[in-house]
N, C-alpha and C positions, 0 to 999 in steps of 0.2 A: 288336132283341130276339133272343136266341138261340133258335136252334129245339131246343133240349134244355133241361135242367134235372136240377139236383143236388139230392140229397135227403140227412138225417140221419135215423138213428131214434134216439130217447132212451126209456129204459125207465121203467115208472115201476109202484109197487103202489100200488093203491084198496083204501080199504076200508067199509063198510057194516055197521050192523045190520040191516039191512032187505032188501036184495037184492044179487045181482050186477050187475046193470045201474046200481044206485046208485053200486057200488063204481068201475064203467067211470066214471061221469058223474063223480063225486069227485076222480081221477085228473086229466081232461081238465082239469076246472074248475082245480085247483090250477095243472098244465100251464102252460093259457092267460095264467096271469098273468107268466110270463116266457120263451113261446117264441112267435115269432110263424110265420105260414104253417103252422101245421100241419093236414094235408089228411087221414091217415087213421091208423086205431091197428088192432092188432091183439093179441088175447087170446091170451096165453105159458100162460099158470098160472090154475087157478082151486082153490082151496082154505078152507078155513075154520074156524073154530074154537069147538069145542063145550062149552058151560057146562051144567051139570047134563041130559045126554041132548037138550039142544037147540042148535040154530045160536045161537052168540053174536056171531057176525061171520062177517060173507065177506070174503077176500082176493081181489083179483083182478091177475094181473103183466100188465101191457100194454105193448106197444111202437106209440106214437107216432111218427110219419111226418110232418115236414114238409119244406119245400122253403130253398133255404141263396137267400137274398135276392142279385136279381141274378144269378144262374144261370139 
């Protein structure tokens, strides 16, 4: 086994009526179903979009971190 490891990030936007941390979990979940090893994500952008004076959505941009299989 190698004593190092290679990583990619892939970006990816969430989104939510409810919360940011929805929008994070939306992202990941989608994510998971075609990147495998992925170990951590990180919050780029957070913004969202206002319907009559209130939050009608959160946008969240996050960049995911996983590791290139076999590195």
């Amino acid at each position: 086994m190698s004593e190092h490891h290679t990583y990619k990030k892939l970006e990816m936007v969430g989104t939510s009526k409810f919360s940011i941390e929805d929008a994070i979990s939306n992202a990941i979940d989608e994510c998971h179903k075609t990147i495998k090893n992925m170990e951590w994500f990180e919050v780029v952008e957070t913004r969202g979009h206002i319907v009559d004076g209130k939050v009608g959505h959160f946008q969240v941009v996050i960049k995911i971190g996983f590791k290139i299989e076999n590195s």
